[in-house]
C-alpha atoms as one frame of an Amber mdcrd trajectory, in Angstrom:
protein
 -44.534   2.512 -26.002 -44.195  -0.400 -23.543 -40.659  -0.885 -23.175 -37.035
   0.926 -24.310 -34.341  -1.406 -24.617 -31.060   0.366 -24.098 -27.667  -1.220
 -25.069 -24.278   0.643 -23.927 -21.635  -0.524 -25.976 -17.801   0.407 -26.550
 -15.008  -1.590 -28.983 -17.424  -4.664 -28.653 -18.558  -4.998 -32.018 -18.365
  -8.749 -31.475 -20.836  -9.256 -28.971 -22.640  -5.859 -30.078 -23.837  -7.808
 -33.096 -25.513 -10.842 -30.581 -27.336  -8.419 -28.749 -28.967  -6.539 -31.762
 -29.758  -9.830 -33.435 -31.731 -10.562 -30.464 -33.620  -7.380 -30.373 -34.800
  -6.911 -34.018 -35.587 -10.520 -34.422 -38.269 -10.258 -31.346 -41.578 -11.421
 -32.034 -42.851  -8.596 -29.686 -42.728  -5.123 -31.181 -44.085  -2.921 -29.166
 -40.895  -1.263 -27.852 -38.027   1.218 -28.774 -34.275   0.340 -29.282 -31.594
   2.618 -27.834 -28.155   2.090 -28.388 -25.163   4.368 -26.794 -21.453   3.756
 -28.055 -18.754   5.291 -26.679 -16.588   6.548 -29.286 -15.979   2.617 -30.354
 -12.701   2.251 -32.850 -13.480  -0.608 -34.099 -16.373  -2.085 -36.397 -19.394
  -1.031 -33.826 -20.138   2.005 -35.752 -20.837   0.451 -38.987 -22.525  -2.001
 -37.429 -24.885  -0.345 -35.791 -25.637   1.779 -38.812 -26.312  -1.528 -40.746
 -28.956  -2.351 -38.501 -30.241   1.667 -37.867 -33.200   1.256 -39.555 -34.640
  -1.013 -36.234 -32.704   1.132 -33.823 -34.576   4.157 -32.562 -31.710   6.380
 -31.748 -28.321   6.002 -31.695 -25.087   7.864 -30.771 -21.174   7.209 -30.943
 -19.273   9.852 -28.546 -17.025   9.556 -25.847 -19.010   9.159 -22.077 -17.490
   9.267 -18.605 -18.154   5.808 -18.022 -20.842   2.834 -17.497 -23.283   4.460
 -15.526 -22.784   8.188 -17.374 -23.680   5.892 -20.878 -26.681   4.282 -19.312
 -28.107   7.582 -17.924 -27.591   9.201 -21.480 -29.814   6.469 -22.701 -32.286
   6.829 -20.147 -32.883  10.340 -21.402 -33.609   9.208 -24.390 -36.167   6.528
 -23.266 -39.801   6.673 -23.750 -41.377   3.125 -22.879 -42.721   3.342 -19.680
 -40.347   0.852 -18.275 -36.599   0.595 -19.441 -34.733  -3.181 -20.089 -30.606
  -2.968 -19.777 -29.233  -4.820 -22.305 -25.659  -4.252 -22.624 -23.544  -5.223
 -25.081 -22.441  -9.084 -25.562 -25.684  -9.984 -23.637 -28.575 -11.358 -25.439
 -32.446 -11.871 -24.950 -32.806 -15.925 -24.620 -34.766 -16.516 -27.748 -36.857
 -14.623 -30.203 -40.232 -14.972 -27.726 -39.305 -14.078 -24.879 -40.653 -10.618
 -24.389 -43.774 -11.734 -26.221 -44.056 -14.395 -23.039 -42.794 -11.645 -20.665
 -45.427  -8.839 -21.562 -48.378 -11.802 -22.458 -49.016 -11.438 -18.501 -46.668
  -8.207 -17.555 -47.418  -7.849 -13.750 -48.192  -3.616 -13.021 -45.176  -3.554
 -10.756 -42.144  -0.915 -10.393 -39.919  -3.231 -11.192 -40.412  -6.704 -12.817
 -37.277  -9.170 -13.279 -36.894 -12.335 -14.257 -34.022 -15.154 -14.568 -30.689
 -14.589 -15.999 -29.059 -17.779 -17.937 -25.062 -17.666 -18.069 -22.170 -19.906
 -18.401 -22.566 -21.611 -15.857 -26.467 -22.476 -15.690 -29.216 -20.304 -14.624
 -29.347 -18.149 -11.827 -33.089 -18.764 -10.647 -34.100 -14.920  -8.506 -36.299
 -15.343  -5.110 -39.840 -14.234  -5.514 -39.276 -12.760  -2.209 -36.677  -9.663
  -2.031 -35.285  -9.282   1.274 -32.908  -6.996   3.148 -30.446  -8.869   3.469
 -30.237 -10.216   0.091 -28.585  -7.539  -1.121 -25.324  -7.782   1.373 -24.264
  -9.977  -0.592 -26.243 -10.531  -3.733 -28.968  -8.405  -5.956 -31.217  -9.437
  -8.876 -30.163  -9.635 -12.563 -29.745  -6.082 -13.979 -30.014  -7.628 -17.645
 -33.271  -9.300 -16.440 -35.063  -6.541 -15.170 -37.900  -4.006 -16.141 -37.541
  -1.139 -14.127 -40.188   1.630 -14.617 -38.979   4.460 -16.145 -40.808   7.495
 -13.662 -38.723   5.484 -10.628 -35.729   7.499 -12.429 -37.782  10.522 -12.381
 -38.815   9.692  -8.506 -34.896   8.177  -7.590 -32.814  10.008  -9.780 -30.388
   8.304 -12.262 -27.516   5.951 -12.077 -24.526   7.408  -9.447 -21.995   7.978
 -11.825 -19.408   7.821  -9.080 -19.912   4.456  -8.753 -17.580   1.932 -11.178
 -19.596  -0.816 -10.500 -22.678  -0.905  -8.031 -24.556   1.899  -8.857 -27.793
  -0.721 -10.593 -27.512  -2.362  -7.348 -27.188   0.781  -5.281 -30.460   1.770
  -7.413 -31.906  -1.547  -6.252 -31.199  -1.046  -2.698 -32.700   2.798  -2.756
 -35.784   1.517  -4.814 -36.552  -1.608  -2.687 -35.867  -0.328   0.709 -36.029
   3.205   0.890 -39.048   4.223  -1.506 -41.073   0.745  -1.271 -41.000   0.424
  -4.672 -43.205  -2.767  -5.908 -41.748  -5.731  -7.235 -42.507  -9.312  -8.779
 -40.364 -11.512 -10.259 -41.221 -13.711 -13.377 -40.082 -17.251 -13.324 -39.248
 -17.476 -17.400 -35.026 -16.865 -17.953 -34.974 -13.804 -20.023 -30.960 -12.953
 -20.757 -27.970 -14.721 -21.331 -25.307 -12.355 -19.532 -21.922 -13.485 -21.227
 -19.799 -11.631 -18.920 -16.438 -10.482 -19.155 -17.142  -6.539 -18.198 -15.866
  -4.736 -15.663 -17.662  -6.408 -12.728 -16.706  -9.644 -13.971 -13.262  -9.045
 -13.644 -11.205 -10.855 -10.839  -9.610  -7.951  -9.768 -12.591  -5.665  -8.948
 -13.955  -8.207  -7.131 -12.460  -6.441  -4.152 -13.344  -2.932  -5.103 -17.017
  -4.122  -5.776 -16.868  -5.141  -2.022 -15.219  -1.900  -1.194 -17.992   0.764
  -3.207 -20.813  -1.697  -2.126 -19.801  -1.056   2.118 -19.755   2.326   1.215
 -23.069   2.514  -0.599 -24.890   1.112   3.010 -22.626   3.547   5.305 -23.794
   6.198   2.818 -27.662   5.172   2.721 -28.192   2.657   5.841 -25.922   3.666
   8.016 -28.050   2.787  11.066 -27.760  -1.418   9.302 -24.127  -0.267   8.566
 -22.895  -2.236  11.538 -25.436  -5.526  11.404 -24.633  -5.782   7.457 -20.902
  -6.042   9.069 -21.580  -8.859  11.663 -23.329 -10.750   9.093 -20.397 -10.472
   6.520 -18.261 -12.089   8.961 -20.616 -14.689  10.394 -20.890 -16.100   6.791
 -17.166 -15.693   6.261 -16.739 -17.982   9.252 -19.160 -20.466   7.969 -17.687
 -20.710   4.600 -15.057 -21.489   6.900 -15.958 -24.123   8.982 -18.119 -25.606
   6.232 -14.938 -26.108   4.017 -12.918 -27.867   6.619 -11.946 -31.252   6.391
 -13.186 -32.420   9.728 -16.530 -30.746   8.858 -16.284 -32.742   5.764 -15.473
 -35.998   7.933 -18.914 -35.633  10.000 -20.697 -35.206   6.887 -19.325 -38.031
   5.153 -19.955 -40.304   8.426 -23.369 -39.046   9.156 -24.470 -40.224   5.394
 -22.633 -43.305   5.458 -24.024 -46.806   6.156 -21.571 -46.915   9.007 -23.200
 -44.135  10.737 -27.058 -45.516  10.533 -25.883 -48.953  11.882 -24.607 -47.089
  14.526 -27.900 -45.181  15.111 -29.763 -48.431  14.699 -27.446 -50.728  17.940
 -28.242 -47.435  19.979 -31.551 -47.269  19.490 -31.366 -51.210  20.111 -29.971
 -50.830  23.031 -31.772 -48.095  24.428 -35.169 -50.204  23.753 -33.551 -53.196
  25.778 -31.963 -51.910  28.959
């Protein structure tokens, strides 16, 4: 088996229904389909067991969380790599994976771009460092090799919200996992879930510092200098007299300016 999908899904029989549809109506077959509810009280039960006969294995029991229902379907997994698809999200179209595994790189992890609401977020081909202080690749997006969970261990269930990108991070930087990103757009990621929410913006911040003390601590302190180097930017960059130069130095006023100078400088 070439891939396990794994969905995590609780009280979301709404957007549960999206993402199956988008599974069982791939042209590609050669994977499993995982799907772990927590103990849902509405309709995702008898959903799911509409649609059991294309779903590998399937439970409905209360978890510990996120990461503790993702790791449960890990377990489960036999495809050699593992695809996140979490409730509400949905693969693009029904070809995708058939374009995805027509030229499937033999990488660690493979990951391509993630559509959402607001357009497409388009992932470097090049994964650096520093990426990650403020940023990470599409977890909906990406086929991560199942043995790196064996080599890494599984998701930190401590974690409310980081713990793919802590993964990321330990993967990337720490066991020099390979890597290669696909330039097709894989997922539409509808968000709304916990990470999406305004208010754990700051505790994303807050478990994400922690992750590099914990793991870098030796970058602990540059990670902090460039937080608030970009801070300031954002700062300067969004002030009106910033806004003034930039305005002048693309108007016509400016070049004809540029232009008697130059004039002058020709002629004296």
């Amino acid at each position: 088996m070439q891939l396990s999908i794994i969905t995590i899904n609780f009280n979301n029989a709404y957007g549960l229904r999206k993402t199956i549809e988008s599974v069982v109506n791939q042209t590609f077959k050669d994977f499993e389909y995982i799907v772990i509810d927590g103990a849902s009280s509405d309709d995702s039960v008898d959903l799911i067991k509409n649609y059991q006969k294309d779903i590998t294995y399937w439970v409905s029991e209360k978890d510990r969380g996120i990461y503790h229902a993702m790791n449960k379907g890990i377990k489960k997994a036999t495809g050699e790599y593992c695809l996140f698809l979490n409730s509400g999200d949905w693969l693009i179209n029904s070809n995708v994976l058939e374009n995805v595994f027509d030229f499937f790189p033999d990488k660690d992890i493979v990951y391509g771009n993630l559509e959402n609401s607001y357009g497409v977020d388009f992932y470097s081909d090049e994964l650096k460092y520093s990426t990650f202080f403020y940023s990470s690749i599409g977890h909906p997006v990406s086929f991560i090799r199942k043995n790196l969970f064996d080599k890494i261990g599984l998701y930190n269930e401590s974690l409310q919200i980081v713990s793919d990108w802590e993964f990321f991070i330990i993967a990337l930087f720490k066991y020099s996992c390979s890597y290669q990103h696909i330039d097709i757009v894989i997922t539409f990621f509808e968000g709304g879930g916990v990470s999406s929410n305004e208010l754990s913006r700051q505790l994303q911040i807050d478990e994400r510092r922690e992750v590099l003390k914990q793991q870098f601590p030796l970058m602990y302190d540059d990670y902090m200098e460039l937080m608030k180097l970009r801070s300031s930017m954002r700062f300067y960059e969004s002030s009106k007299l910033i806004q003034f130069v930039k305005w002048v130095q693309n108007s016509n006023v400016y070049r004809k300016i540029r232009k008697v100078n130059k004039f002058r400088e020709q002629n004296l």
